[in-house]
C-alpha positions as CSV (number, residue, x, y, z in Angstrom):
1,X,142.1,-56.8,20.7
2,X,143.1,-57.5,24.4
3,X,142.5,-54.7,26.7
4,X,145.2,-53.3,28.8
5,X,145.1,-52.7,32.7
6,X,147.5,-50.5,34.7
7,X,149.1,-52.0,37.9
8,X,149.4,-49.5,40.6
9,X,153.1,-49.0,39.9
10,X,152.8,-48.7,36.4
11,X,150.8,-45.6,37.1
12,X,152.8,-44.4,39.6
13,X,155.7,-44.7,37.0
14,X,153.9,-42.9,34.8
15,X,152.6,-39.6,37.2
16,X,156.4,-39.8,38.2
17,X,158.2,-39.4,34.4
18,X,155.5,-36.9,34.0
19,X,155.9,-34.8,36.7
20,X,160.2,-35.3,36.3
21,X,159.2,-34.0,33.0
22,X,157.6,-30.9,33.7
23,X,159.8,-30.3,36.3
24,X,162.9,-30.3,34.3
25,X,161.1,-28.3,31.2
26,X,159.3,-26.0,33.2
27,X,156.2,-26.8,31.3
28,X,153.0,-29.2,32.2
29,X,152.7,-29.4,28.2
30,X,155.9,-31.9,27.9
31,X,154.6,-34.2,30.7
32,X,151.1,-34.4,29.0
33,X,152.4,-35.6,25.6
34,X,154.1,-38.0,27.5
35,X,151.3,-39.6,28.8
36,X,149.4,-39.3,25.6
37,X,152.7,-40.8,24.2
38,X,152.4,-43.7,26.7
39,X,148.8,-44.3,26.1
40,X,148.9,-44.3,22.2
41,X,152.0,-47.5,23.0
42,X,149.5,-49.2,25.4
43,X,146.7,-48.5,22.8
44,X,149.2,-50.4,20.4
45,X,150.6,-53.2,22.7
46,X,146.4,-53.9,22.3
47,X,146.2,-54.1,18.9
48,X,149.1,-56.2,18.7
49,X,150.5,-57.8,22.1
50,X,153.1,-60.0,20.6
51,X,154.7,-56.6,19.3
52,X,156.9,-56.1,22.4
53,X,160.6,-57.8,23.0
54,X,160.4,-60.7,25.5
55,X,162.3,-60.1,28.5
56,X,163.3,-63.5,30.4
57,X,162.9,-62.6,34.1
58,X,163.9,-64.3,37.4
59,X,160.5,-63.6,39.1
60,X,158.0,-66.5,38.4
61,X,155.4,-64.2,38.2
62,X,156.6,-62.5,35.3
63,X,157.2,-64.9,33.0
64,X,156.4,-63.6,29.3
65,X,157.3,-60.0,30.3
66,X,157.6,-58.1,27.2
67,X,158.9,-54.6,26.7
68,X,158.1,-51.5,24.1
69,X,159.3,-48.5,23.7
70,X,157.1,-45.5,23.8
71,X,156.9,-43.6,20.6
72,X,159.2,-40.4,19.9
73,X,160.4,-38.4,21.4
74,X,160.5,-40.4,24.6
75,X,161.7,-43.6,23.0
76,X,164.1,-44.2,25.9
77,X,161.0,-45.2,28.1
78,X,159.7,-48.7,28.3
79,X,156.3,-50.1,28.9
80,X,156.6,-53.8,30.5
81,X,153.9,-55.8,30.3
82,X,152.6,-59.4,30.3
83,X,149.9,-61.0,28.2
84,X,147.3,-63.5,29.9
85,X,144.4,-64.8,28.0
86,X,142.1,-62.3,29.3
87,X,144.2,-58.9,29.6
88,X,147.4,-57.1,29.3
89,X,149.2,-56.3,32.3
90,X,150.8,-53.1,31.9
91,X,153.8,-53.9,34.9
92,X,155.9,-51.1,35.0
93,X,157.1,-48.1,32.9
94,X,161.0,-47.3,33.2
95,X,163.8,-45.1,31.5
96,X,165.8,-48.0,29.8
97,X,168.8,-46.4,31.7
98,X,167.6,-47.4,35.5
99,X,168.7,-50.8,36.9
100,X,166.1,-52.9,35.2
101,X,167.9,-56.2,36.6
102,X,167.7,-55.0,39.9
103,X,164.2,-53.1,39.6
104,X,161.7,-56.3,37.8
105,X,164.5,-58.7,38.4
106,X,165.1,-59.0,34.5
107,X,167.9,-61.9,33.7
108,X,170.7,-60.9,31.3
């Protein structure tokens, strides 16, 4: 098992989908089984890091980007990371629908 880290927008992603969650349900309970949601997928990516679909990228520094959909019901949410020998990199966490080109630079 490698263990995971946040980056500091990866967190902000997720207090953001959270609170957009709550916000549009009218209830902190949906934006809390989101994060446990998120966590559970980053307690996965763990377990098995290669689970994840590579995503080629223009930035050098994210070369070996992966992506993996968080578990029901908020499947349409992706948690990129990278793999180094020593830890996962948890990069960002987007709705699959945003402008992922333009956002981590993905290549078609």
């Amino acid at each position: 098992m490698i263990p995971a880290r946040i980056s500091p927008a990866a967190a902000n992603d997720l207090l953001d989908i959270a609170d957009y969650l709550e916000g549009e349900s009218f209830s902190i309970a949906l934006g809390r089984a989101f994060l446990k949601k998120a966590a559970a997928t980053v307690a996965r990516i763990e377990s098995n890091p290669e689970l994840g679909r590579i995503r080629p990228s223009s930035r050098q520094n994210l070369s070996g980007l992966r992506s993996l959909g968080i578990d029901n019901p908020f499947s349409k949410y992706l948690v990129f990371y990278r793999i180094d020998t020593k830890e996962i990199l948890v990069v960002r966490v987007l709705h699959g629908s945003q402008d992922l080109k333009k956002i981590i630079k993905l290549v078609s």
